[in-house]
KOLDRENMI-929315 format. One record per residue (C-alpha): x, y, z. Coordinates in steps of 0.02 Angstrom, whole numbers, plus 32768, in hexadecimal, padded with zeros to 4 digits. Layout:
KOLDRENMI-929315
XYZ...
end
This chain:
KOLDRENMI-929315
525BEE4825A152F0EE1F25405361EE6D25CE52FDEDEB2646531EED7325D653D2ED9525E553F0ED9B267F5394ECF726B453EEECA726225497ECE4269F5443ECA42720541CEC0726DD54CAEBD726845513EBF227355495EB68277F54D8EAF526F75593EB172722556DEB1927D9552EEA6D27B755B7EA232740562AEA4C27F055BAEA25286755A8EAD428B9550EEB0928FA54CEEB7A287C544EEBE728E854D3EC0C297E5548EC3E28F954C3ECC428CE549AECF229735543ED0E29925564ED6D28F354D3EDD829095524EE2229BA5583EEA229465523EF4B292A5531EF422869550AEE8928585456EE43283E546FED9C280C53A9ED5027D75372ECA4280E5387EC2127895305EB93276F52B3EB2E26EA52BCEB8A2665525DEC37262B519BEC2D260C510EECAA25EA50E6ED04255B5151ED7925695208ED5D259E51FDECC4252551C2ED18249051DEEDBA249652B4EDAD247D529AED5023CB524FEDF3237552F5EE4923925358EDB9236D52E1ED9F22D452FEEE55229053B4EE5922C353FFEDAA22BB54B5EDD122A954A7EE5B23285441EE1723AB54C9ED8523D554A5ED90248F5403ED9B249653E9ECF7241D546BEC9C2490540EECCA252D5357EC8A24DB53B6EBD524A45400EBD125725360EBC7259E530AEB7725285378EAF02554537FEAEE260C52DCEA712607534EE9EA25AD53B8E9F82658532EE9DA26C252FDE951267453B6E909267353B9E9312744530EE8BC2732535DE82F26DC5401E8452759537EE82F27EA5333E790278D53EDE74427905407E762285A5379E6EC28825387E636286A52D6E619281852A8E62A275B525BE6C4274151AAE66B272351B6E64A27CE51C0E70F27FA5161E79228315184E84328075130E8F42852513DE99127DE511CEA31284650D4EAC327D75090EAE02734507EEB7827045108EBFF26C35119EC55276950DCEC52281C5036EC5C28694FD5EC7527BE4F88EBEE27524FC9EC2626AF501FEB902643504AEC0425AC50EBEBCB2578512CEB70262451C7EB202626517EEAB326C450FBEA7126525165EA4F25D051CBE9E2264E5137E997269D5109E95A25EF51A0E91825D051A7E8AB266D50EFE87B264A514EE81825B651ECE7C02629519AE72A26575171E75526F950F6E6EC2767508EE77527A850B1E83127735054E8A827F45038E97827D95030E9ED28594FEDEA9D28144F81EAE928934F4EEB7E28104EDFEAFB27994E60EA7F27AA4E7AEA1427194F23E9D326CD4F40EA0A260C4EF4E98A258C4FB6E949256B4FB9E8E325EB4F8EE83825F74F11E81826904F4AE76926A24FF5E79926E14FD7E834270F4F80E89E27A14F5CE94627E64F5DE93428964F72E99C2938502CE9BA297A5024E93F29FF4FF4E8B629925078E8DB293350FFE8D929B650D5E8312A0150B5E7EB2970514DE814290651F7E7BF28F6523DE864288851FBE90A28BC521EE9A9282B520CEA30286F51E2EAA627D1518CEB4827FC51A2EB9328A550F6EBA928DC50C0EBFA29855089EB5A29CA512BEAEF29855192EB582A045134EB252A97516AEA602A7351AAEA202B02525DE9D82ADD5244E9422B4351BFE8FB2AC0523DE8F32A4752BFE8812A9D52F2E7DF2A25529EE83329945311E882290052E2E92D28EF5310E9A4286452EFEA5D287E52EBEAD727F252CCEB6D28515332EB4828F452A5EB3E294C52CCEAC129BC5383EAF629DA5388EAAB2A8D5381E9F42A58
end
């Protein structure tokens, strides 16, 4: 787990440099990965689970000036979540309304696709956080659950089905890359701002 953990944290540095130069992150990967020795994994959000989150503190806990790497690879990704939410705020700033005026979509829940497991999810923690920007309407697509955690506030925010949430949305974030969140048709998505963690949506 702590290898995992390593290697996403790579993976997920990169997306932040790719960023700060505008370079698309996940054909820079795709790319990369063409060499035999080279498996480059596919950043995102953040790390969830109960695993790959926690596991890399024991060793770092038992060995703390040893395990330099490992602790540095847990804080990248602890931390990837506060960029999300910055790309969020950047998204508020491109549209010429306050953001109580605004509409946001947060695709995925849970810690991983296709399962309805929240232990530990970076997207929820995200999805929280927006719940508290000031956003007019805040709607959650996770097609695992029925019911949305007790953190959120039902006035403002909604679970609803993906279509809802496409029409309805003026920001779409695109969070965990669920089965059915690859099946969006890109047209839907034209004069929205759309911020995808997983590069699901790379042909926007």
């Amino acid at each position: 787990n702590s290898f995992r953990d390593v290697n996403i944290a790579f993976a997920n540095e990169l997306s932040l440099i790719c960023d700060k130069l505008n370079l698309n992150v996940w054909e820079l990967i795709k790319f990369a990965n063409h060499h035999p020795r080279v498996n480059i994994l596919q950043p995102g959000p953040g790390v969830g689970g109960h695993c790959i989150a926690v596991d890399p503190w024991f060793i770092v806990d038992s060995a703390p000036d040893e395990a330099k790497l490992i602790k540095l690879a847990r804080l990248v990704n602890d931390e990837k979540p506060y960029f999300v939410i910055k790309k969020v705020n950047q998204a508020v700033s491109n549209i010429s309304k306050d953001v109580s005026e605004l509409s946001i979509a947060c695709l995925g829940l849970s810690f991983k696709p296709d399962i309805d497991d929240l232990r530990e999810s970076p997207a929820l923690e995200i999805a929280k956080q927006v719940s508290k920007m000031g956003f007019k309407k805040q709607y959650i697509v996770e097609p695992n659950i029925n019911d949305l955690p007790d953190e959120f506030n039902s006035q403002f925010t909604e679970l609803v089905e993906l279509e809802k949430a496409l029409v309805s949305s003026d920001i779409l974030l695109l969070l965990v890359d669920h089965l059915p969140f690859k099946e969006i048709n890109l047209s839907l998505l034209s004069g929205k701002q759309v911020i995808d963690t997983r590069g699901t949506l790379v042909g926007i």
